[in-house]
Backbone as CSV, one residue per row, in Angstrom:
resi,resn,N_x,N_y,N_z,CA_x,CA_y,CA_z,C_x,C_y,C_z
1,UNK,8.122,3.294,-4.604,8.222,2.508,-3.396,7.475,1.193,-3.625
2,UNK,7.999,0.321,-2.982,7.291,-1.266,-3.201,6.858,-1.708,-1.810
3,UNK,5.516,-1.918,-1.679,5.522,-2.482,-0.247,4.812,-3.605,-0.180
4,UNK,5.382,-4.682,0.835,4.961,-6.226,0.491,3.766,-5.616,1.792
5,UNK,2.645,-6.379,1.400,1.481,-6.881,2.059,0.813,-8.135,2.017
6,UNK,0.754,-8.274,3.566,-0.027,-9.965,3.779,-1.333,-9.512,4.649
7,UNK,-2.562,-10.398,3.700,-3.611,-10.304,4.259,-4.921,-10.216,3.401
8,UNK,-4.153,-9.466,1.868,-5.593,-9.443,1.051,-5.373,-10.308,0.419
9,UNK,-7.311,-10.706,0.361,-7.905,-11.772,-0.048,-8.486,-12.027,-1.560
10,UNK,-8.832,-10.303,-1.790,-9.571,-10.297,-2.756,-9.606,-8.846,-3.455
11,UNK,-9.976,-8.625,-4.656,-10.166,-7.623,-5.235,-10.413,-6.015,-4.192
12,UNK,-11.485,-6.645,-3.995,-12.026,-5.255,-2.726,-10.879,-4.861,-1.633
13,UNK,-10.627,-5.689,-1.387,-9.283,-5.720,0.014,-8.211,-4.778,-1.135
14,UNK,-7.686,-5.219,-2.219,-6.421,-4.199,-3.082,-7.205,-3.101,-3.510
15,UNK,-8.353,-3.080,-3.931,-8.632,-1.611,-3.751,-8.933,-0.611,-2.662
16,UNK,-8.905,-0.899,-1.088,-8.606,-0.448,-0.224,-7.513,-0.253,-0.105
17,UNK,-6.142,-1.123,-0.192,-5.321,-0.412,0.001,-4.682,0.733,-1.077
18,UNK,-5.262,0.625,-2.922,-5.138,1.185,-3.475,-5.613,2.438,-3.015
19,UNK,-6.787,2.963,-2.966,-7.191,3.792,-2.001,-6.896,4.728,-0.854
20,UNK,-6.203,3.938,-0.373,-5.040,4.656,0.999,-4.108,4.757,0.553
21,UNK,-3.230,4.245,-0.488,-2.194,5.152,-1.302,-2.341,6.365,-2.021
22,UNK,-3.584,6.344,-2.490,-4.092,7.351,-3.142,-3.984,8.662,-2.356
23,UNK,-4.405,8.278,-1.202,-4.795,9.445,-0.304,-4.111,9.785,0.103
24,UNK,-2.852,9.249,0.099,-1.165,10.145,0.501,-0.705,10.535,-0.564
25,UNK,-0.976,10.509,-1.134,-0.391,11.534,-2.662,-0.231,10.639,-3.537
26,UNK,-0.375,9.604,-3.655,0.152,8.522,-5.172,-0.849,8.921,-6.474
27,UNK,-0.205,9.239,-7.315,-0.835,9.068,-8.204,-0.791,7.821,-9.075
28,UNK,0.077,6.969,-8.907,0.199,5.754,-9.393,0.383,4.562,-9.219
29,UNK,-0.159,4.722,-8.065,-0.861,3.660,-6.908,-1.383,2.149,-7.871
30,UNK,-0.534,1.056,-7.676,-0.579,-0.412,-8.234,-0.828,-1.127,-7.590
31,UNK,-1.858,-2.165,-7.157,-1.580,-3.249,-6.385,-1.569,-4.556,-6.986
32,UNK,-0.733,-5.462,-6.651,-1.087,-6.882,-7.256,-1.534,-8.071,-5.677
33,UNK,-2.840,-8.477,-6.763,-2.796,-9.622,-5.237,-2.225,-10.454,-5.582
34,UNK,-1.989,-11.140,-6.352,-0.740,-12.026,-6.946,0.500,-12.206,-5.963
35,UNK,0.999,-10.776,-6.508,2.523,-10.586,-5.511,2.509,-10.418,-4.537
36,UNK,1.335,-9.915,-3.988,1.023,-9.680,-2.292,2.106,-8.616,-2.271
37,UNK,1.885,-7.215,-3.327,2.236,-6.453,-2.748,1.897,-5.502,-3.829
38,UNK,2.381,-4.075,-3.282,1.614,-2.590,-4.058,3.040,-1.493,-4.765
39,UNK,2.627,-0.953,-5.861,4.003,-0.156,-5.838,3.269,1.212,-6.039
40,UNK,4.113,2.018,-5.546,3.378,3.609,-5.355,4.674,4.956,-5.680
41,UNK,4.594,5.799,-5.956,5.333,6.859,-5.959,4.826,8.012,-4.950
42,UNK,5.411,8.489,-4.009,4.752,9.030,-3.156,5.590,10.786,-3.236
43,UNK,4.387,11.885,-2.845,5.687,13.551,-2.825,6.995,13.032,-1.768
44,UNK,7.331,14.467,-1.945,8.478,14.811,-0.490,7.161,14.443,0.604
45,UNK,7.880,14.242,1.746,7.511,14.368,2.772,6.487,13.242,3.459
46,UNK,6.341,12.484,2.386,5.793,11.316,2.736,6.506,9.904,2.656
47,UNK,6.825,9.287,4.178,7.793,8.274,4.485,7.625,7.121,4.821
48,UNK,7.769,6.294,4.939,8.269,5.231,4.863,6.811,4.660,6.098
49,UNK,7.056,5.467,7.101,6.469,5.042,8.538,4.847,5.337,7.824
50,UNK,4.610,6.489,7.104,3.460,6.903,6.825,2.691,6.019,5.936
51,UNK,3.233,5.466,4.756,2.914,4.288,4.534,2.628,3.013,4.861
52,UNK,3.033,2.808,5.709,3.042,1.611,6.630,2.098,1.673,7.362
53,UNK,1.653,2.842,8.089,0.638,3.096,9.350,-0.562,3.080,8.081
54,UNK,-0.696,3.960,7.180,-1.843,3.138,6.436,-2.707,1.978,6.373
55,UNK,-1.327,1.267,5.301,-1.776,0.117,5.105,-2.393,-0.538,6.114
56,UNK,-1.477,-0.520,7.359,-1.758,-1.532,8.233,-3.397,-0.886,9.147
57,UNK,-3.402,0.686,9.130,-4.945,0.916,9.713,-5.895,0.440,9.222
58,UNK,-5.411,-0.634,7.705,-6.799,-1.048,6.706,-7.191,-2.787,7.142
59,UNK,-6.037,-3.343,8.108,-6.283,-4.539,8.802,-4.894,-5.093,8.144
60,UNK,-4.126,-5.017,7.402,-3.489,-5.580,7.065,-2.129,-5.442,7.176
61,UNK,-1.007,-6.418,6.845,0.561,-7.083,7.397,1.078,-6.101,6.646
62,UNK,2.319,-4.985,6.741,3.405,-4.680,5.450,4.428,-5.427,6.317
63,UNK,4.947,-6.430,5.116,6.500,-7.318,5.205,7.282,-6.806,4.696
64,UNK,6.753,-5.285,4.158,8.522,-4.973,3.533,8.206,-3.556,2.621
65,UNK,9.186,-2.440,3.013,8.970,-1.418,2.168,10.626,-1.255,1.414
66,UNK,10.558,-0.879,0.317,11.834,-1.200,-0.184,11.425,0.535,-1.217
């Protein structure tokens, strides 16, 4: 899964959201602040909405889950 995020600033900020991918099951949880965005592989049962409510409980924008 690829999800665009607007809002981090800095190192610490992508490892928070690295972090909260983690904690839904990713084991291969990527973020770039560059691209202003994260790529993750997530189990069954974890969707689209669940990702999103994450990210965004960490202060920050998702523009896009693909």
């Amino acid at each position: 899964m690829k999800i665009g995020i607007d809002g981090m600033k800095c190192e610490k900020c992508a490892g928070r959201v690295k972090k909260a991918l983690i904690a839904l099951g990713s084991a291969d949880a990527e973020v770039s602040l560059e691209k202003k965005e994260a790529t993750a592989t997530f189990p069954l049962g974890v969707d689209e909405k669940a990702v999103r409510d994450a990210v965004e409980a960490l202060g920050f924008k998702v523009t896009a889950v693909a």
